[in-house]
C-alpha positions as CSV (number, residue, x, y, z in Angstrom):
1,X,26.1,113.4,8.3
2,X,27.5,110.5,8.3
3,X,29.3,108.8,11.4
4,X,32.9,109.9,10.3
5,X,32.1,113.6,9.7
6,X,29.8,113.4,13.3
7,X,32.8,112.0,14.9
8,X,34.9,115.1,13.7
9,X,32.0,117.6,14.5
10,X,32.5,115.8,18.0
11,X,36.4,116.1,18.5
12,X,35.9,119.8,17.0
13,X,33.5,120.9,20.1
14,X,35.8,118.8,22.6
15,X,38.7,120.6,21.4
16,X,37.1,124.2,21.3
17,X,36.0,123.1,25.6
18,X,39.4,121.7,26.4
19,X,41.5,124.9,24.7
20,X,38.7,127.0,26.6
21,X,39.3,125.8,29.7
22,X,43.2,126.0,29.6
23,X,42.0,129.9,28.8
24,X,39.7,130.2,31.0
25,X,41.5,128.5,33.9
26,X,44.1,131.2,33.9
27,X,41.3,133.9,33.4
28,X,40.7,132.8,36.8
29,X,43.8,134.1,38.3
30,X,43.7,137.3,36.7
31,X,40.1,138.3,37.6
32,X,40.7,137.2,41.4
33,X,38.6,133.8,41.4
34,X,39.8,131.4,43.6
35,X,40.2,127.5,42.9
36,X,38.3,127.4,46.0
37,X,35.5,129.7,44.4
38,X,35.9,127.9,41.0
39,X,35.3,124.3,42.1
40,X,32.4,125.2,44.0
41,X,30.7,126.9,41.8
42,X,31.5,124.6,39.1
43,X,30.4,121.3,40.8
44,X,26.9,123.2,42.4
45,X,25.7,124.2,39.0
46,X,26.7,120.5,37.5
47,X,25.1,119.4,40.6
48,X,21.5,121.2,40.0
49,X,21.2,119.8,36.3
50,X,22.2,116.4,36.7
51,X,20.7,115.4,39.7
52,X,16.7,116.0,38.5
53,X,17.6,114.4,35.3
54,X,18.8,111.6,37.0
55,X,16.1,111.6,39.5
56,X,13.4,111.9,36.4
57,X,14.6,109.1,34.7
58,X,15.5,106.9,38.1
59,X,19.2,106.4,37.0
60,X,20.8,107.3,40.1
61,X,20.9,103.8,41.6
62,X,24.5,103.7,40.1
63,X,25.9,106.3,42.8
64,X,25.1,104.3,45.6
65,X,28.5,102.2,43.8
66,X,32.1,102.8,45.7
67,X,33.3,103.6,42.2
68,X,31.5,106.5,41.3
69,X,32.5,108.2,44.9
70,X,36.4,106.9,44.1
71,X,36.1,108.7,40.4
72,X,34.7,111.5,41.9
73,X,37.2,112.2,44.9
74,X,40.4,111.6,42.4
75,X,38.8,112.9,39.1
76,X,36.4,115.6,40.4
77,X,37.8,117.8,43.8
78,X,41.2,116.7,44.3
79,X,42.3,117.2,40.4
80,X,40.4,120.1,40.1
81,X,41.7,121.9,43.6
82,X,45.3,121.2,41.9
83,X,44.9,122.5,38.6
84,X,43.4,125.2,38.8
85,X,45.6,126.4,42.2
86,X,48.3,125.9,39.6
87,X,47.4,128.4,37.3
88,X,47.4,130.9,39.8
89,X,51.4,130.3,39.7
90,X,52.0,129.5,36.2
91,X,51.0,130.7,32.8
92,X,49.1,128.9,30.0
93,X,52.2,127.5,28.3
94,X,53.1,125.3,31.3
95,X,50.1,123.7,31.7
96,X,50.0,122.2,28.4
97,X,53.5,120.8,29.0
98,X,53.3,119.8,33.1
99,X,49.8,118.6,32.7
100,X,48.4,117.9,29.5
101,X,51.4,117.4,27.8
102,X,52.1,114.7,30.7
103,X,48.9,112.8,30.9
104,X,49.5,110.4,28.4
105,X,52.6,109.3,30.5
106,X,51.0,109.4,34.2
107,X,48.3,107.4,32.7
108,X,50.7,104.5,31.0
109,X,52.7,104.4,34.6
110,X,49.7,104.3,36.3
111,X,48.1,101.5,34.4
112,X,51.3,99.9,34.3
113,X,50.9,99.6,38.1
114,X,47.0,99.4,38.6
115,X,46.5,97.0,35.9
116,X,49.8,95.5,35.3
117,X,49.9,97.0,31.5
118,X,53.5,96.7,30.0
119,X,54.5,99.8,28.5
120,X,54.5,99.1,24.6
121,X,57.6,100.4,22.0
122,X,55.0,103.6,21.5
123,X,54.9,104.6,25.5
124,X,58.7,104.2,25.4
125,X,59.4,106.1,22.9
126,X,57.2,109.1,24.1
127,X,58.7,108.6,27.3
128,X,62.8,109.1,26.1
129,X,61.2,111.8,23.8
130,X,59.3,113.8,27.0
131,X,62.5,113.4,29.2
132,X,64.7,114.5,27.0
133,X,62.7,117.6,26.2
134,X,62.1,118.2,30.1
135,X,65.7,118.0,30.7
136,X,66.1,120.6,27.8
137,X,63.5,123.0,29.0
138,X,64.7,122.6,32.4
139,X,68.4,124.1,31.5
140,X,67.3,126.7,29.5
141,X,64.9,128.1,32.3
142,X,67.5,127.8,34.9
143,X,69.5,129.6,32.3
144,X,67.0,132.4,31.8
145,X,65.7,132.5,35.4
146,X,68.0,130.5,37.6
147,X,65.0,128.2,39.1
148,X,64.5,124.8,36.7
149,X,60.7,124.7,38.1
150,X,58.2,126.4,39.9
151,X,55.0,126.1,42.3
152,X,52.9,125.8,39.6
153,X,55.2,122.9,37.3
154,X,54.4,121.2,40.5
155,X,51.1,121.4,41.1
156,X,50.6,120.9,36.9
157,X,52.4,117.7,37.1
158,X,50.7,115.8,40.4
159,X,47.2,117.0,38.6
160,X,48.8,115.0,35.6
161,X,49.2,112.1,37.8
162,X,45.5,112.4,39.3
163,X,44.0,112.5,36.1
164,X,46.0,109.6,35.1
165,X,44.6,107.6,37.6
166,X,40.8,108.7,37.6
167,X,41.4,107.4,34.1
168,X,43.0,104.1,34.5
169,X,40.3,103.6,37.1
170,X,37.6,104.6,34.9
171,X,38.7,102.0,32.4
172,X,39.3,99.2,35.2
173,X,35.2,100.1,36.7
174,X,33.6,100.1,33.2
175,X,31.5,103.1,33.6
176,X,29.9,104.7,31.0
177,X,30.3,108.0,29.8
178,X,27.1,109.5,31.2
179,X,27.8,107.6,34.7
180,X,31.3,108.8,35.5
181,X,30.3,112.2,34.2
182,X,27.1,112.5,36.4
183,X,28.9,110.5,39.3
184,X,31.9,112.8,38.9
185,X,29.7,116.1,39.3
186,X,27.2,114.9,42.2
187,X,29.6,112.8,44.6
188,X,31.8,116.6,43.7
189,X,29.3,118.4,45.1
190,X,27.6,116.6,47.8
191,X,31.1,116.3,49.3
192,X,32.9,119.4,48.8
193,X,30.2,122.0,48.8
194,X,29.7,121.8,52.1
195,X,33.4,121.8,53.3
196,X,33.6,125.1,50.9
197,X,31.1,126.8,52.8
198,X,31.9,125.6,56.4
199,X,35.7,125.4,56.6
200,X,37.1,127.1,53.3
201,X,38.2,131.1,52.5
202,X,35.3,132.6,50.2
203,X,36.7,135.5,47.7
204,X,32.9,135.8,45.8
205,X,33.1,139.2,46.0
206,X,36.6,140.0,44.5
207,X,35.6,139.6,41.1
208,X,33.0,141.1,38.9
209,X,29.9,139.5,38.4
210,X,29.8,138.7,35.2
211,X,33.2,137.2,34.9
212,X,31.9,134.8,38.2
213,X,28.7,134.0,36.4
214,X,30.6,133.5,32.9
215,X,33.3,131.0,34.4
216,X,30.4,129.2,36.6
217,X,28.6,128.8,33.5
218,X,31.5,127.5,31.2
219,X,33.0,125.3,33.7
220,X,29.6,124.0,35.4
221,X,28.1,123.4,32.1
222,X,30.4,123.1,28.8
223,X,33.9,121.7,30.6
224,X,32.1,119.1,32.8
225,X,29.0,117.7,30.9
226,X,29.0,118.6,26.9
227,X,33.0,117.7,26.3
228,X,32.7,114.9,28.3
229,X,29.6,113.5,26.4
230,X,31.0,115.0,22.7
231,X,34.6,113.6,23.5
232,X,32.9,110.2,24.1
233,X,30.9,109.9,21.4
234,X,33.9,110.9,19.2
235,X,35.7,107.8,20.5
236,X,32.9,105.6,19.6
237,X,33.2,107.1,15.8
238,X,36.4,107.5,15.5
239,X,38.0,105.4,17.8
240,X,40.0,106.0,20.9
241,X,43.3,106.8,19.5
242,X,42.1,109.0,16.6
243,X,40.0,111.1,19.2
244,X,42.8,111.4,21.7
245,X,45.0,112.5,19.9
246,X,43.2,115.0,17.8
247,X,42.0,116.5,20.8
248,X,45.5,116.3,22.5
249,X,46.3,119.4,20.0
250,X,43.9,122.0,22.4
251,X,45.9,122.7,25.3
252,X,49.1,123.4,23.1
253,X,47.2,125.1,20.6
254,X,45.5,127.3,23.0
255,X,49.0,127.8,24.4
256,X,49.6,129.7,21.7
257,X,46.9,131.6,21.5
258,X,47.4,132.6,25.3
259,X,50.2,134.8,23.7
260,X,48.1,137.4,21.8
261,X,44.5,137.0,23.9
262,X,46.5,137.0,27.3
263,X,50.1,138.9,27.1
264,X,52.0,136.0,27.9
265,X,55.4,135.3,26.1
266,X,56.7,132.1,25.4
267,X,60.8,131.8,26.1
268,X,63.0,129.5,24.3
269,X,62.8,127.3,27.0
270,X,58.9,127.3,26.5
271,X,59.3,126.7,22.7
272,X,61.3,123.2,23.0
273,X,59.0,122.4,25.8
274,X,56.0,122.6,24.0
275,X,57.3,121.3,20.9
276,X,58.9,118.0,23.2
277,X,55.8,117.3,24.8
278,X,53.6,118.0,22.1
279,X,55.2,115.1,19.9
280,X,55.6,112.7,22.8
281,X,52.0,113.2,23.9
282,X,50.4,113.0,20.4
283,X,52.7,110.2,18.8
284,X,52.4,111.3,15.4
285,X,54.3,108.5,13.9
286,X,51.5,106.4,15.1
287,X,49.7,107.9,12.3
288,X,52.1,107.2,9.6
289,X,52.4,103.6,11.2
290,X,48.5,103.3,10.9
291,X,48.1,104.8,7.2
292,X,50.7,102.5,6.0
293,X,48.7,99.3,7.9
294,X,45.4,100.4,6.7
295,X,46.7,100.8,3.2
296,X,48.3,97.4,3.3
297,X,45.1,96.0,4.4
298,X,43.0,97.6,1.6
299,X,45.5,96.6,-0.8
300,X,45.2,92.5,0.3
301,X,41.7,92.7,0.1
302,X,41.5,94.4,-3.1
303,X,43.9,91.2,-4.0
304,X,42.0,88.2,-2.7
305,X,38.7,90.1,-4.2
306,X,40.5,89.6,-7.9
C-alpha cells in the first residue's frame, strides 16, 4: 500500500479504538465497574507488556526523565479517574460534546498560556461557534430538565482541560510516540496501583467476569498502546491536521450509535450540541480552505513547468 492508503488504514483503526472506548467507557457504568476498578486494571495490564519490552531492548533510561512522570500524572491517572467517573453520571452523547468535542479548545487555551501560542482566525472561529452552541444546548436542557448541566458535564469538561494540557506538554517535551505511550502506562501504574490497593474502594466482584476481563483487555491493550501507535503513524502520513480531524469524527459518531446499541436518546438540546461542537472541533472549512490552496499550488506549478 502505499503511504496515503496506510495512513487511512491507520486513522480507520484509531477511529474504530476511540468510538470504542466512548462505548465501552459507559459500558462501565452499566455493568458496575468502577473508574477506580477500570484504571487499575487498565494501567497493570499496560504495565506487564511494556515494561519487559522495554527492559529487553534497554529503552527505559527515558523514564528516569521528570517529563515522562508529569505526562503520566496529567495524561495517565488524573484524566482517566475524571473521565471515566464522568460517565457514570452522564450518557455517551455528552461526552463527545463536554470532552471531546472541547479538546480542541482546552488545548489552544492551554498552549496559548504554556507556550505563549496566539489563537489564529481558525481557533476563534471554533471558539464563537462552540459558545454559541453551548449557550444553545444549555437553554434547551434547562427547558427540558430545569438544570443547564450536570455532574458529569463537569467532570467531561475539566478531563477536556487535562487532556489539553498532557498534550501541549507533550509537544513542548518532544517525546515520541512510543515514549509518552510507554511512560504514560508505567509511571500510571507504578504510582497508582498501589494507592488502588492500599487506600481505594474495590468493587471486582460486582461485575461479571467476562465483562472485567473484556474491558481490562480493550482498555489495557487496544485504547492505551495500538491507537496511540496507529494514531501516530497516521500523523506522520497524513499529517497532523488531516489525522485529527478525521479521527475527531469517533466520539460523535459513536454518539450516535450509543442510541440503538445502548438505549440512550438524544433530546433536541443534545442534537444542536452535537452538531455545534462537532463543526467547531473539526473545522471543516479548513478543508475547503486547504483544497482550494493545494489546487492553486498544483495549478502554478503546472504553469512555470510550460
Amino acid at each position: 500500500m502505499s503511504p496515503r492508503i496506510q495512513g487511512y488504514a491507520f486513522v480507520l483503526i484509531t477511529m474504530c479504538i476511540w468510538g470504542g472506548f466512548t462505548l465501552t467507557a459507559r459500558l462501565n457504568a452499566l455493568w458496575n465497574i468502577s473508574a477506580w476498578d477500570i484504571v487499575a486494571l487498565r494501567f497493570s495490564l499496560a504495565f506487564l507488556i511494556l515494561m519487559p519490552i522495554l527492559l529487553y531492548r534497554k529503552e527505559a533510561s527515558f523514564l528516569l526523565r521528570k517529563e515522562a512522570f508529569i505526562l503520566a500524572m496529567i495524561g495517565g491517572v488524573i484524566y482517566c479517574l475524571f473521565a471515566y467517573s464522568a460517565f457514570h453520571y452522564a450518557p455517551t452523547a455528552h461526552a463527545a460534546i463536554f470532552l471531546n468535542g472541547c479538546i480542541p479548545l482546552c488545548t489552544a487555551i492551554v498552549a496559548y498560556f504554556l507556550l505563549n501560542q496566539a489563537f489564529d482566525k481558525h481557533t476563534w472561529a471554533s471558539l464563537v461557534i462552540m459558545i454559541i452552541a453551548i449557550c444553545l444546548m444549555s437553554i434547551l436542557m434547562y427547558r427540558e430538565t430545569g438544570i443547564p448541566f450536570g455532574m458529569g458535564d463537569v467532570l467531561f469538561f475539566i478531563s477536556a482541560i487535562l487532556w489539553g494540557m498532557f498534550t501541549v506538554l507533550l509537544r513542548k517535551y518532544q517525546l515520541s510516540a512510543w515514549q509518552a505511550m510507554s511512560g504514560v502506562a508505567i509511571w500510571s501504574a507504578v504510582v497508582y496501583v498501589p494507592i488502588y490497593l492500599l487506600f481505594l474502594p474495590k468493587h471486582l466482584t460486582d461485575p461479571t467476569p467476562i465483562h472485567l476481563i473484556s474491558q481490562t483487555l480493550f482498555h489495557g491493550i487496544f485504547v492505551v498502546i495500538i491507537a496511540t501507535l496507529t494514531y501516530a503513524e497516521a500523523i506522520k502520513r497524513l499529517g497532523a491536521f488531516k489525522a485529527g480531524s478525521i479521527t475527531n469524527l469517533a466520539p460523535f459518531i459513536a454518539a450516535l450509535l450509543a442510541v440503538p446499541l445502548l438505549g440512550e436518546s438524544l433530546s433536541i438540546a443534545m442534537i444542536c450540541g452535537l452538531v455545534g461542537m462537532a463543526i467547531g472541533a473539526l473545522q471543516p472549512w479548513r478543508w475547503v480552505l486547504h483544497r482550494d490552496s493545494l489546487e492553486a499550488r498544483l495549478a502554478e506549478q503546472k504553469k512555470q513547468s510550460k
